[in-house]
N, CA and C atoms as a LAMMPS dump frame, in Angstrom:
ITEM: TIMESTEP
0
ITEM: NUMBER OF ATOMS
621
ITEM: BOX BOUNDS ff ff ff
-5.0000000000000000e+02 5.0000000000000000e+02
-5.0000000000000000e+02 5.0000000000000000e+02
-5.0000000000000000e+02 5.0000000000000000e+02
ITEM: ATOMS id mol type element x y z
1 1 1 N 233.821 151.847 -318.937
2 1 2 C 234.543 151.425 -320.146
3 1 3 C 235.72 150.555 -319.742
4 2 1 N 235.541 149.464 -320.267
5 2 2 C 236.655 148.577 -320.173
6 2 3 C 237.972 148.61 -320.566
7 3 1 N 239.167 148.934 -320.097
8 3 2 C 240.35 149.131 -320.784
9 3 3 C 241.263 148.78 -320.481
10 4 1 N 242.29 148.062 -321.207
11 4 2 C 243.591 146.91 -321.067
12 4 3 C 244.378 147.707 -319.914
13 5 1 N 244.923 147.254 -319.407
14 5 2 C 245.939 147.531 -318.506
15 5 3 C 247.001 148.514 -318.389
16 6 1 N 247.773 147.867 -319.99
17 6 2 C 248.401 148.551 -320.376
18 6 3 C 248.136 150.234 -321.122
19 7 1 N 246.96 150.238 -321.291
20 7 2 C 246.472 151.543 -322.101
21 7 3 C 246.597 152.557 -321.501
22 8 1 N 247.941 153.263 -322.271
23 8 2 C 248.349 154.307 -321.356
24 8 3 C 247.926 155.534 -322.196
25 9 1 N 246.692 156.371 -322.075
26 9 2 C 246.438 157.674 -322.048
27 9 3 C 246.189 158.856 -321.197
28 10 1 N 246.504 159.406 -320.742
29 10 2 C 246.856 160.478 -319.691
30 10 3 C 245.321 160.86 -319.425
31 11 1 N 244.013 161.017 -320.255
32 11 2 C 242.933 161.3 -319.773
33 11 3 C 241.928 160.02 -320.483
34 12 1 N 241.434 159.167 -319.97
35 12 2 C 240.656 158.423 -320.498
36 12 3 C 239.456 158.834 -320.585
37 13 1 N 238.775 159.883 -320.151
38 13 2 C 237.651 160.413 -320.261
39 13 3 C 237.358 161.062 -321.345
40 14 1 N 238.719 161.836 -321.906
41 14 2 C 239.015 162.542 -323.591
42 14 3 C 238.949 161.796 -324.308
43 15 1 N 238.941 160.457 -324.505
44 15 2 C 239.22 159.686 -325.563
45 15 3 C 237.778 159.487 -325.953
46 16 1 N 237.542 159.933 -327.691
47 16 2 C 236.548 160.04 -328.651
48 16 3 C 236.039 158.791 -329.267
49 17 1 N 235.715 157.865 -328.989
50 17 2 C 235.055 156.741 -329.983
51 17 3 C 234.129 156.744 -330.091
52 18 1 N 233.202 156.146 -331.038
53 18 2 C 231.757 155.901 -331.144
54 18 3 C 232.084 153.467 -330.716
55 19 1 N 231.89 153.338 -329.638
56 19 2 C 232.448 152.07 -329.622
57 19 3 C 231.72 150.749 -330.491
58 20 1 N 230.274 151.047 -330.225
59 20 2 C 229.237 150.468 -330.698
60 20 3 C 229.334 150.627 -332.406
61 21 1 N 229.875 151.622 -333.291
62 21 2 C 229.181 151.886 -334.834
63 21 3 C 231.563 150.718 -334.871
64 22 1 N 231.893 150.844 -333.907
65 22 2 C 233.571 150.373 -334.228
66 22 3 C 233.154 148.977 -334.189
67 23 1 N 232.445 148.214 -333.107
68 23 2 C 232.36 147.027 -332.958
69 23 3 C 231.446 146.227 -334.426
70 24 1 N 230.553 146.789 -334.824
71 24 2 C 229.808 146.48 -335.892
72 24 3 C 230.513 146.689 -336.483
73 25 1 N 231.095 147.721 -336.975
74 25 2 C 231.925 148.033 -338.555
75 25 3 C 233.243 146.313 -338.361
76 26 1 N 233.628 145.847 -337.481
77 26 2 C 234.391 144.945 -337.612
78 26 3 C 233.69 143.783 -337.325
79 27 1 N 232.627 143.435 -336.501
80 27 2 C 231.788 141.866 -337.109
81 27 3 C 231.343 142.237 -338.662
82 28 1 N 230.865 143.244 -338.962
83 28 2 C 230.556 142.673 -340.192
84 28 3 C 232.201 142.767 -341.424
85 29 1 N 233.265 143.151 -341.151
86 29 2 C 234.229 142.62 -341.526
87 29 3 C 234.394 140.943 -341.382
88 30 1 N 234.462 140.583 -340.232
89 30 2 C 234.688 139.276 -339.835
90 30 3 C 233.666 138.249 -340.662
91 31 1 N 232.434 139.261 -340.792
92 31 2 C 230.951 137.899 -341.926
93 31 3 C 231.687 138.357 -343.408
94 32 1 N 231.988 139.691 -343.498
95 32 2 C 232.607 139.865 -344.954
96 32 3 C 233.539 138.819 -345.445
97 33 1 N 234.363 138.417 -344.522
98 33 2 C 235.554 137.737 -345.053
99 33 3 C 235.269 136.199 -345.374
100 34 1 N 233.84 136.079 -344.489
101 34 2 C 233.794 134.632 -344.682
102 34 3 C 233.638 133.651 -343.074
103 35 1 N 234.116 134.04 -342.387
104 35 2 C 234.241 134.076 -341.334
105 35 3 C 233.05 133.485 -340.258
106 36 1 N 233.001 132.892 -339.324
107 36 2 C 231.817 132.987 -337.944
108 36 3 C 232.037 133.608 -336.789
109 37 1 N 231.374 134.716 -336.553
110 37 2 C 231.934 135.464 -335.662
111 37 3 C 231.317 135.13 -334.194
112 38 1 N 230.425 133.881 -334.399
113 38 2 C 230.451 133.194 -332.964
114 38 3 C 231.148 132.403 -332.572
115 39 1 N 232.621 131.816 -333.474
116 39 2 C 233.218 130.86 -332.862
117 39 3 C 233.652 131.185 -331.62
118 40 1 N 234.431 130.727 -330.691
119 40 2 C 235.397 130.999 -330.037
120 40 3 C 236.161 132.327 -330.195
121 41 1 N 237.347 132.059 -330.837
122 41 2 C 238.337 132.816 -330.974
123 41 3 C 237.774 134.473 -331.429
124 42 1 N 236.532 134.305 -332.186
125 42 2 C 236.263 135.46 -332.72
126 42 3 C 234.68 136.072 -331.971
127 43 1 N 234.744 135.602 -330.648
128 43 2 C 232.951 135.973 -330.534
129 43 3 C 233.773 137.325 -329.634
130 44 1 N 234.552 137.75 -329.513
131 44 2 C 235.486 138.716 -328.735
132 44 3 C 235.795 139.955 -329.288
133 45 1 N 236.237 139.179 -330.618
134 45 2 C 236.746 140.272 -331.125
135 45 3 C 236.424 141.878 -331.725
136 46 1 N 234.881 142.104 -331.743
137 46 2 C 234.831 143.147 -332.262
138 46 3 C 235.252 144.073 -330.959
139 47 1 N 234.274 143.483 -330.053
140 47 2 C 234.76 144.69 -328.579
141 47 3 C 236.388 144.529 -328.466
142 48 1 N 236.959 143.715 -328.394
143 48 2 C 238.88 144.214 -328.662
144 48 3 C 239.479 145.258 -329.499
145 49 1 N 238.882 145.009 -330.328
146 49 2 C 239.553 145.977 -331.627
147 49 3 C 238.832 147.129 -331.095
148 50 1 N 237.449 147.317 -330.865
149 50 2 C 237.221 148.761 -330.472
150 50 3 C 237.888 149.216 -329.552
151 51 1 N 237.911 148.686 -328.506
152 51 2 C 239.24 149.274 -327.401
153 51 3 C 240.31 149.384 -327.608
154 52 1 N 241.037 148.878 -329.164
155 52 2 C 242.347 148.783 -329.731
156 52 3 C 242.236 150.098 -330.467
157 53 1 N 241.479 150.091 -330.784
158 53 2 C 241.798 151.803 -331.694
159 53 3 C 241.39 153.138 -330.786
160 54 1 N 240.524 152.791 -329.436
161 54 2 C 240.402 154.121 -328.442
162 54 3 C 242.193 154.355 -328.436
163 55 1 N 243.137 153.278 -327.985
164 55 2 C 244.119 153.443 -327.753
165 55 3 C 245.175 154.041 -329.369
166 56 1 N 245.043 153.104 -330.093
167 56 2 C 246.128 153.913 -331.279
168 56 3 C 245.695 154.999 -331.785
169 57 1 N 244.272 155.185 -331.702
170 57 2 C 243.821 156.59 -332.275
171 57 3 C 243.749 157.553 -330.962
172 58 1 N 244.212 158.02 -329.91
173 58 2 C 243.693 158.253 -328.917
174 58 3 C 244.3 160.132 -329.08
175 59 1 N 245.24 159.943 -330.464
176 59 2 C 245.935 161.355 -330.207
177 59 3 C 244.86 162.468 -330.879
178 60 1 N 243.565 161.781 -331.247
179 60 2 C 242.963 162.73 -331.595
180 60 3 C 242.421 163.673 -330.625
181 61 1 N 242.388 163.027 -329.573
182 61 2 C 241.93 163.714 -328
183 61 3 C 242.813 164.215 -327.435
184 62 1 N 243.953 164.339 -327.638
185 62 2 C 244.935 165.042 -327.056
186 62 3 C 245.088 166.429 -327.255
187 63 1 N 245.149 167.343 -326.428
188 63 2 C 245.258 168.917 -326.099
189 63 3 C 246.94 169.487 -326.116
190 64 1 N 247.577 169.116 -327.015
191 64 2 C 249.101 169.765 -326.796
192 64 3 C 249.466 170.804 -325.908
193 65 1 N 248.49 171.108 -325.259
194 65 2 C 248.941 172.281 -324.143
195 65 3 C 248.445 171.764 -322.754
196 66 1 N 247.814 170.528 -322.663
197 66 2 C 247.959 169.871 -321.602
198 66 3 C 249.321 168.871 -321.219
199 67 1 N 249.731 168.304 -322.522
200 67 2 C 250.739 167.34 -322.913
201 67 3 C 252.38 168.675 -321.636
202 68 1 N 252.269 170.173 -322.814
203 68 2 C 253.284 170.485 -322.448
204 68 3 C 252.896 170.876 -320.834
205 69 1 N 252.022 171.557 -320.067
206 69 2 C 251.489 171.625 -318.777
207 69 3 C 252.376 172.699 -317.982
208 70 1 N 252.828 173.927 -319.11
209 70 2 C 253.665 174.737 -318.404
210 70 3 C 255.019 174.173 -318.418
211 71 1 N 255.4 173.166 -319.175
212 71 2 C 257.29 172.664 -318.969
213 71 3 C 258.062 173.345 -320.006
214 72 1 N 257.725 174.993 -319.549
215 72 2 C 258.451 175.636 -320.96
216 72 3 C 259.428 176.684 -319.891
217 73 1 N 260.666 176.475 -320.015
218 73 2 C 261.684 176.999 -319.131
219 73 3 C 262.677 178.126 -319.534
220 74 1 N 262.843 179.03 -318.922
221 74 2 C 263.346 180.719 -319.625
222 74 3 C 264.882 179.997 -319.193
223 75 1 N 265.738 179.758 -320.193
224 75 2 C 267.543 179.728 -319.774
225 75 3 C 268.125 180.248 -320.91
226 76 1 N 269.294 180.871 -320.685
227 76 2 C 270.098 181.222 -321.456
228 76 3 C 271.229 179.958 -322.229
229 77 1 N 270.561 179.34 -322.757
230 77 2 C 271.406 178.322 -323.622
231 77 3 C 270.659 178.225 -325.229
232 78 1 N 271.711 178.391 -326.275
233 78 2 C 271.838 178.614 -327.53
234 78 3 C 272.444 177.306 -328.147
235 79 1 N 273.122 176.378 -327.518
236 79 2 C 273.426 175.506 -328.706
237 79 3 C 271.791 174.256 -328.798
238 80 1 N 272.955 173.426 -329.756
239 80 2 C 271.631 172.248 -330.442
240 80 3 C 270.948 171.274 -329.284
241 81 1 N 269.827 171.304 -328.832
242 81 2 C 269.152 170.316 -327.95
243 81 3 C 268.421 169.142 -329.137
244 82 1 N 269.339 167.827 -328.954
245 82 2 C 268.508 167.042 -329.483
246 82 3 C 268.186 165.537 -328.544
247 83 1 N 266.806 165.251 -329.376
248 83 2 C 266.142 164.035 -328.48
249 83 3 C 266.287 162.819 -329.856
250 84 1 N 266.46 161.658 -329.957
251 84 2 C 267.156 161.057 -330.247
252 84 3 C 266.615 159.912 -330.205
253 85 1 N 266.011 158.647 -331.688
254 85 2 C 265.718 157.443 -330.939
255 85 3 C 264.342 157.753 -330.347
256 86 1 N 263.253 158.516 -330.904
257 86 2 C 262.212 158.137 -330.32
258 86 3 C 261.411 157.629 -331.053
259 87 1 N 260.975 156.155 -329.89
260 87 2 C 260.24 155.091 -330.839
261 87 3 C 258.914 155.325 -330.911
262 88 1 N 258.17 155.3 -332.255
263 88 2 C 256.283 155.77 -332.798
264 88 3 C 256.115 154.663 -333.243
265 89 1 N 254.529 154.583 -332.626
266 89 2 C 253.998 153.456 -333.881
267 89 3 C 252.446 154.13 -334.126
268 90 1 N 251.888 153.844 -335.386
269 90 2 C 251.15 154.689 -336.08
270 90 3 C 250.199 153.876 -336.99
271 91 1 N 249.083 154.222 -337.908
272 91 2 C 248.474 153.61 -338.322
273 91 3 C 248.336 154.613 -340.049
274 92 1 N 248.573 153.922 -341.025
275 92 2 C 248.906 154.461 -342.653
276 92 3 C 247.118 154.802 -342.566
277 93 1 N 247.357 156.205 -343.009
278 93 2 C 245.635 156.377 -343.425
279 93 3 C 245.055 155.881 -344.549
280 94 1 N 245.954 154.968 -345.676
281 94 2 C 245.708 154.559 -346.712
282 94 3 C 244.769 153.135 -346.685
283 95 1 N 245.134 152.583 -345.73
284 95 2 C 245.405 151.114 -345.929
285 95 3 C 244.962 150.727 -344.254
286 96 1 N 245.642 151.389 -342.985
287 96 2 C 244.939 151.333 -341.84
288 96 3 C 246.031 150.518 -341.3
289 97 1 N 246.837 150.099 -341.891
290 97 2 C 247.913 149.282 -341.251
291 97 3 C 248.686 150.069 -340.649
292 98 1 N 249.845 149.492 -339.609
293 98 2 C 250.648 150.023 -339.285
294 98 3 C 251.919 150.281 -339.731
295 99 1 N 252.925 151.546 -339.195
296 99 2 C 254.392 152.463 -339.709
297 99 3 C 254.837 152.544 -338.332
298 100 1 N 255.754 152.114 -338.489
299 100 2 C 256.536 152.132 -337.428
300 100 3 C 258.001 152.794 -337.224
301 101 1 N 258.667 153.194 -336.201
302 101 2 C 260.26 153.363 -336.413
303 101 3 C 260.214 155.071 -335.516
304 102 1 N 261.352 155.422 -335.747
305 102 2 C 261.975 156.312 -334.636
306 102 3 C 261.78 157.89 -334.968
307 103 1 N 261.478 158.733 -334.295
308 103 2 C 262.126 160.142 -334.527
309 103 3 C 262.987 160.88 -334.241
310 104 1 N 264.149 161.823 -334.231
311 104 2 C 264.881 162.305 -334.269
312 104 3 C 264.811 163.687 -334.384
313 105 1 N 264.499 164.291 -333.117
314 105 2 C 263.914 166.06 -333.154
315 105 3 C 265.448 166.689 -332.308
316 106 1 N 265.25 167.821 -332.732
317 106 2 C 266.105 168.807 -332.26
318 106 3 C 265.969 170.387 -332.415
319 107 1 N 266.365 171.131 -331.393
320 107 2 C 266.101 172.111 -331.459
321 107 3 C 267.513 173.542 -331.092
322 108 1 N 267.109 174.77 -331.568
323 108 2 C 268.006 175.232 -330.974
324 108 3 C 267.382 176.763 -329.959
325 109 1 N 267.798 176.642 -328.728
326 109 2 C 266.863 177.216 -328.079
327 109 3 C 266.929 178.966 -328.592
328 110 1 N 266.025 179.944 -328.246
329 110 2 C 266.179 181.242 -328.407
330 110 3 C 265.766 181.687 -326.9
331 111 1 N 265.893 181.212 -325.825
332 111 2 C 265.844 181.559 -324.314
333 111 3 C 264.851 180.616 -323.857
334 112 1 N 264.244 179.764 -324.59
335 112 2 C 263.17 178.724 -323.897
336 112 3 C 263.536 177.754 -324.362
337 113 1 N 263.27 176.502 -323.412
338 113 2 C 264.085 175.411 -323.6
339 113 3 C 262.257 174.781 -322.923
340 114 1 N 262.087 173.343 -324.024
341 114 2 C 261.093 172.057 -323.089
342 114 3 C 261.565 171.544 -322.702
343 115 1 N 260.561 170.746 -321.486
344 115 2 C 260.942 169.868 -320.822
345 115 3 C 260.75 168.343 -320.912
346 116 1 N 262.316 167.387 -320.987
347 116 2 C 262.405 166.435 -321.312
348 116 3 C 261.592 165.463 -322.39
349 117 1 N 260.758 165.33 -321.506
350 117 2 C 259.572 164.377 -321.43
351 117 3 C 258.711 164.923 -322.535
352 118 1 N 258.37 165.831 -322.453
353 118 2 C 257.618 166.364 -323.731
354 118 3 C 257.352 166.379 -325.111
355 119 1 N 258.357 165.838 -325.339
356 119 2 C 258.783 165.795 -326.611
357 119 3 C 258.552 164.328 -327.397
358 120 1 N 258.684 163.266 -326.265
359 120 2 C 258.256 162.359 -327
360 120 3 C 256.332 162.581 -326.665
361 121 1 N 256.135 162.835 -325.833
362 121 2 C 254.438 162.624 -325.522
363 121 3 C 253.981 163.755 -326.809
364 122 1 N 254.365 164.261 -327.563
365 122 2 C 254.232 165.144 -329.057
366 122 3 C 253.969 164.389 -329.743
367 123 1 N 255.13 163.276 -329.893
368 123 2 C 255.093 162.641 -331.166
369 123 3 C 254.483 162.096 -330.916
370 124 1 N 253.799 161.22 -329.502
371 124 2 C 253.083 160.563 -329.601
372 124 3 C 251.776 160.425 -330.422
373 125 1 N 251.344 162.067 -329.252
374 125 2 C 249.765 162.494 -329.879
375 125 3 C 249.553 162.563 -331.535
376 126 1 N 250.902 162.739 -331.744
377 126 2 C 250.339 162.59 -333.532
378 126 3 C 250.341 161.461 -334.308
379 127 1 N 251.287 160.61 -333.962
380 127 2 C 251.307 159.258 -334.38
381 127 3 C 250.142 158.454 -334.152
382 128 1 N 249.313 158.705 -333.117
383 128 2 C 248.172 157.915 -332.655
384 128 3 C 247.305 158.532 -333.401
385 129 1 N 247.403 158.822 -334.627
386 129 2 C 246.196 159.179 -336.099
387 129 3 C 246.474 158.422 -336.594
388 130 1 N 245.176 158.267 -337.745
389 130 2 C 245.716 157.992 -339.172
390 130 3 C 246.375 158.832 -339.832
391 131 1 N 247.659 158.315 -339.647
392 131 2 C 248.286 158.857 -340.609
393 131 3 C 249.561 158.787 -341.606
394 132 1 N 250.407 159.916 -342.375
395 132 2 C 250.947 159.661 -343.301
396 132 3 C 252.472 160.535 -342.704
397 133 1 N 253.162 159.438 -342.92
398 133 2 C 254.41 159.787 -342.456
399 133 3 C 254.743 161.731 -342.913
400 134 1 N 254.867 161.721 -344.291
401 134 2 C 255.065 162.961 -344.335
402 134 3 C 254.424 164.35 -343.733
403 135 1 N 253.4 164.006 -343.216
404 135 2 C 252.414 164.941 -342.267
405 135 3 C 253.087 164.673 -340.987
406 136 1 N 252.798 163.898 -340.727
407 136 2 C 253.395 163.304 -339.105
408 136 3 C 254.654 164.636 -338.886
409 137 1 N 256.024 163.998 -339.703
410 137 2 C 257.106 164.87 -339.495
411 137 3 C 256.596 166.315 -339.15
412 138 1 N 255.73 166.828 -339.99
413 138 2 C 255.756 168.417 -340.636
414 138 3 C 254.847 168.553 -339.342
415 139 1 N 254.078 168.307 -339.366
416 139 2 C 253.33 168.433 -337.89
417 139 3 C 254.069 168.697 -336.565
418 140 1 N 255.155 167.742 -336.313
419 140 2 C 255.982 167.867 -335.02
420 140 3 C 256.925 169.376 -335.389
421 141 1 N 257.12 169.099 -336.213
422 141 2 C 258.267 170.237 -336.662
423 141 3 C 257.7 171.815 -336.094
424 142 1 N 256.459 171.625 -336.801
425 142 2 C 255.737 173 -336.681
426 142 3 C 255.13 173.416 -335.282
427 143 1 N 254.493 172.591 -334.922
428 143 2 C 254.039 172.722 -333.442
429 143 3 C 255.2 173.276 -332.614
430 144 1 N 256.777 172.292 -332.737
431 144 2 C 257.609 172.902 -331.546
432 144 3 C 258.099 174.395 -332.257
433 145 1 N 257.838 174.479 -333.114
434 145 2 C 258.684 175.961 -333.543
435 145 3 C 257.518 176.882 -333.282
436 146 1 N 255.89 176.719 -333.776
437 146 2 C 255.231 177.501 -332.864
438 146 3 C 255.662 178.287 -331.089
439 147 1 N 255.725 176.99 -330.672
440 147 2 C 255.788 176.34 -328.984
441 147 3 C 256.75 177.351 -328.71
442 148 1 N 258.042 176.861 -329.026
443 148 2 C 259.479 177.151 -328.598
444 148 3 C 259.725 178.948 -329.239
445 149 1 N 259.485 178.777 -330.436
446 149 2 C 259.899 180.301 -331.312
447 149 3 C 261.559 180.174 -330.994
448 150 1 N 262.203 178.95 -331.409
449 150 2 C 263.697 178.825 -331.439
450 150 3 C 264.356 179.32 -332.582
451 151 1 N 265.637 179.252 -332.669
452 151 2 C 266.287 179.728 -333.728
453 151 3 C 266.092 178.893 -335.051
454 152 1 N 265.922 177.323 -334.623
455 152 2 C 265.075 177.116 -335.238
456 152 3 C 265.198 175.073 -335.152
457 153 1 N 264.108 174.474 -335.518
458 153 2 C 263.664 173.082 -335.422
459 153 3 C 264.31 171.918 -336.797
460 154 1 N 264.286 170.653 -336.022
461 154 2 C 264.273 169.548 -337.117
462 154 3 C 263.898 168.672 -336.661
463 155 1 N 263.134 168.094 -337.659
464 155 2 C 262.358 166.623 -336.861
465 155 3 C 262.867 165.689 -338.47
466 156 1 N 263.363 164.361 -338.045
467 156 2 C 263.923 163.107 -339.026
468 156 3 C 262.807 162.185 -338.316
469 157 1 N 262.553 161.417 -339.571
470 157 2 C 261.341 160.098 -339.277
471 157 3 C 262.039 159.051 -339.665
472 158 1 N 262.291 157.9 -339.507
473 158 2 C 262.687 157.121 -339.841
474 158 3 C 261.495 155.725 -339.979
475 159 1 N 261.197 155.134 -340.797
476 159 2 C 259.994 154 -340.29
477 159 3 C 260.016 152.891 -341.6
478 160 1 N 259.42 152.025 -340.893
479 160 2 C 259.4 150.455 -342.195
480 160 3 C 257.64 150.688 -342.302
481 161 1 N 256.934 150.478 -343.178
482 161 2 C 255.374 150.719 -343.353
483 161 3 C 255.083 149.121 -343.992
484 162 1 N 254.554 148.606 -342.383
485 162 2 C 253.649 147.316 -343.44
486 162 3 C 252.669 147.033 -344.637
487 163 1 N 252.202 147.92 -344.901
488 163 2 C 251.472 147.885 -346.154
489 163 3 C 252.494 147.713 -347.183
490 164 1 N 253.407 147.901 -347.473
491 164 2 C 254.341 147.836 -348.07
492 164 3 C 255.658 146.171 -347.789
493 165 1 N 255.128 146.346 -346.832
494 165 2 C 255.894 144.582 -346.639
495 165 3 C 255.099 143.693 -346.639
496 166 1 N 253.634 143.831 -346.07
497 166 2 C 252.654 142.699 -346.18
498 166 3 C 252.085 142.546 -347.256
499 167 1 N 251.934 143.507 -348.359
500 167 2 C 250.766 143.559 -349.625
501 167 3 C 251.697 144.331 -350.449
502 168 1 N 251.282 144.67 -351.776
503 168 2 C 252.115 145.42 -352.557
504 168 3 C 253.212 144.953 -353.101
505 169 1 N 254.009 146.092 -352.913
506 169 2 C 255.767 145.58 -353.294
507 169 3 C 256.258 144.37 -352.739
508 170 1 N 255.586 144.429 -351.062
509 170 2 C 256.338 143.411 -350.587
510 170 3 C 257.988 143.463 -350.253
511 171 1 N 257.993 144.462 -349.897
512 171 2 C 259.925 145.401 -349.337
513 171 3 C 259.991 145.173 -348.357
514 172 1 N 260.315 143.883 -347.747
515 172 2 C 260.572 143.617 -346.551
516 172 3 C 261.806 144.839 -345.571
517 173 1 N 262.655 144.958 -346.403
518 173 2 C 263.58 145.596 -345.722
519 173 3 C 263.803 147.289 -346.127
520 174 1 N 262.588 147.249 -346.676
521 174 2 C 262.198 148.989 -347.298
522 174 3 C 262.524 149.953 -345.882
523 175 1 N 262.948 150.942 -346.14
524 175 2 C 262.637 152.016 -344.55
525 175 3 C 262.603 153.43 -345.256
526 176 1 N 261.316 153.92 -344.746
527 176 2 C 261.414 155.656 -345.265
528 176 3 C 261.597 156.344 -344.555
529 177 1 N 262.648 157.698 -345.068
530 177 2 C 262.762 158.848 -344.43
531 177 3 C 262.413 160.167 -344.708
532 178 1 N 261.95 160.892 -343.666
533 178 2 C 261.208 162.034 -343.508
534 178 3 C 261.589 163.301 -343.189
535 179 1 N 262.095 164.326 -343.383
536 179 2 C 262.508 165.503 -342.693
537 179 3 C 261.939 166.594 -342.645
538 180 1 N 262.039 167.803 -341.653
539 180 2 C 261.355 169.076 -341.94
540 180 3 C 262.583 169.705 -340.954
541 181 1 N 262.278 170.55 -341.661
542 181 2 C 263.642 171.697 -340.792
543 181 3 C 263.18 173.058 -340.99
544 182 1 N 263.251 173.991 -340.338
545 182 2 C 262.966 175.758 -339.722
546 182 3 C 263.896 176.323 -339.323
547 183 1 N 263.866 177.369 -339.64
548 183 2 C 264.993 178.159 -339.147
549 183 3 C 266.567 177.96 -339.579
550 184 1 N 267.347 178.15 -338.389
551 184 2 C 268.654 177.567 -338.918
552 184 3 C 268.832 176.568 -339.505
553 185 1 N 268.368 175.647 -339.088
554 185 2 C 268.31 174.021 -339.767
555 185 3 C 268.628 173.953 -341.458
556 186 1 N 267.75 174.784 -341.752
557 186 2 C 266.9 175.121 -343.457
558 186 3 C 267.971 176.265 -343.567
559 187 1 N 268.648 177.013 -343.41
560 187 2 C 268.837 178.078 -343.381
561 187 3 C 270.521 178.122 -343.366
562 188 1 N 271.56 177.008 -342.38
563 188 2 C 272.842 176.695 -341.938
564 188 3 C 272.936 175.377 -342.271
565 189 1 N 273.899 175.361 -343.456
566 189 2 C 274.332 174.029 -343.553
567 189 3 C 274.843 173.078 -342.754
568 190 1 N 275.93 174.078 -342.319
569 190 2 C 276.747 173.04 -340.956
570 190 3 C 275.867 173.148 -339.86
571 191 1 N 274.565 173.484 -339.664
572 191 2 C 273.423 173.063 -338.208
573 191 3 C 272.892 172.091 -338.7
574 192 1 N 272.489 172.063 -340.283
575 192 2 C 272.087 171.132 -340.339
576 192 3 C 273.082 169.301 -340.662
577 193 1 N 274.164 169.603 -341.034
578 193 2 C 275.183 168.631 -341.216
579 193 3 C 275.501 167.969 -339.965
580 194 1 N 275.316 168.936 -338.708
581 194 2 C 275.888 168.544 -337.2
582 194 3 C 274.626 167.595 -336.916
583 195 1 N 273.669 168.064 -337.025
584 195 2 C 272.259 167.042 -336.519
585 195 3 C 272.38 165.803 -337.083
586 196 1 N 272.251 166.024 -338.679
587 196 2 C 272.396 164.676 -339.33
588 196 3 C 273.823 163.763 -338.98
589 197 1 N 274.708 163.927 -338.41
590 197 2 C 275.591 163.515 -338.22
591 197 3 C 275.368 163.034 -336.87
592 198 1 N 274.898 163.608 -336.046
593 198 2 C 274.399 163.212 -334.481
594 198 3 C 273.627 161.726 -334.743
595 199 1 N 272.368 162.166 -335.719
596 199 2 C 271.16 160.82 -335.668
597 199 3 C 272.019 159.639 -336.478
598 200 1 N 273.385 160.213 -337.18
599 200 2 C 273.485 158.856 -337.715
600 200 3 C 274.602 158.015 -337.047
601 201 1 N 275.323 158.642 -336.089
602 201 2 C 276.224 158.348 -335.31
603 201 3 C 275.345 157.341 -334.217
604 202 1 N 273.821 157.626 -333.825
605 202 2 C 273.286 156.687 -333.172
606 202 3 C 272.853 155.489 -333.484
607 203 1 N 272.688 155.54 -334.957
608 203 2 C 272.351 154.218 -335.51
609 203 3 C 273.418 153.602 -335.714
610 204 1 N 275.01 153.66 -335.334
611 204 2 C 275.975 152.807 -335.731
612 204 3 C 275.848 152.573 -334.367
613 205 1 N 275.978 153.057 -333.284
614 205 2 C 275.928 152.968 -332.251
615 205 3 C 274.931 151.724 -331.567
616 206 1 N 273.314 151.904 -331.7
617 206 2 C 272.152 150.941 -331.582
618 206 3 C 271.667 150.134 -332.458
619 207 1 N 272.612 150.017 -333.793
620 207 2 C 272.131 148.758 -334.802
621 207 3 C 270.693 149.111 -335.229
């Protein structure tokens, strides 16, 4: 199987496509539209795009308990761990286009703390669906409070959705936000006032 360079999935052997029913389903897009799909520019393209979606869809193959690989650490620390600024890009199950923009997770430990790295390779695996922002959030949220069993979780989405700037409304400068919160979060105003105050202190900060 042929695959870009850049295509970074941790097991390429997990990754689920049918490549052949992907490549047809998009030449005959390309005759739908009107199109010759022997020119040049386009005698390529169906095999691209199929290797383009092994990669954006790839989180369907992902095992969250390979992702975490044992980076779950016994310490005695209780205040807020947050990760900050992590950039997703995703595909709207409506429409197939792409949502883009940052997440903003945090946690508060109850004697287990993850490790670093983990947390964005989460969001990853879920973002690489089709899918719908408000799932996305609730999804991350729930998994680490499964995971962790902390005092308790918040995950903020932040994202611009091209379907909405390219077609439609046409809101170029539209951005939606997403939240889910557990535990204290939902539960302590000022835990949750301190977080939101953290993620927005970074956006004055990174424009």
């Amino acid at each position: 199987m042929e695959i870009d360079d850049d295509f970074d999935v941790q097991d390429l052997d997990a990754v689920k496509i049918d490549y052949k029913a992907a490549k047809n389903a998009v030449l005959e897009i390309i005759k739908a539209v009107g199109e010759d799909p022997e020119r040049e520019g386009l005698k390529n393209t169906p095999d691209r795009v199929s290797r383009m979606y092994a990669e954006l869809l790839s989180g369907y193959s992902v095992d969250p308990e390979k992702i975490i690989n044992g980076a779950l650490f016994n310490i005695n620390y209780d205040e807020m761990v947050l990760v900050r600024d992590i950039e997703f890009y995703s595909l709207c199950e409506h429409h197939m286009l792409p949502f883009l923009g940052r997440v903003h997770v945090a946690y508060i430990p109850k004697g287990k703390v993850i490790g670093l790295s983990k947390i964005p390779r989460l969001v990853d695996m879920y973002a690489r669906r089709l899918q719908v922002q408000e799932r996305m959030t609730r999804q991350i949220a729930d998994l680490l409070q499964e995971t962790l069993e902390p005092q308790g979780v918040a995950v903020v989405v932040e994202a611009m959705h091209l379907c909405s700037m390219m077609r439609g409304v046409k809101k170029h400068d539209a951005r939606m936000t997403t939240s889910a919160m557990h535990g204290a979060f939902r539960a302590n105003l000022a835990t949750r006032e301190e977080f939101l105050e953290n993620i927005s202190r970074s956006r004055v900060i990174l424009g």
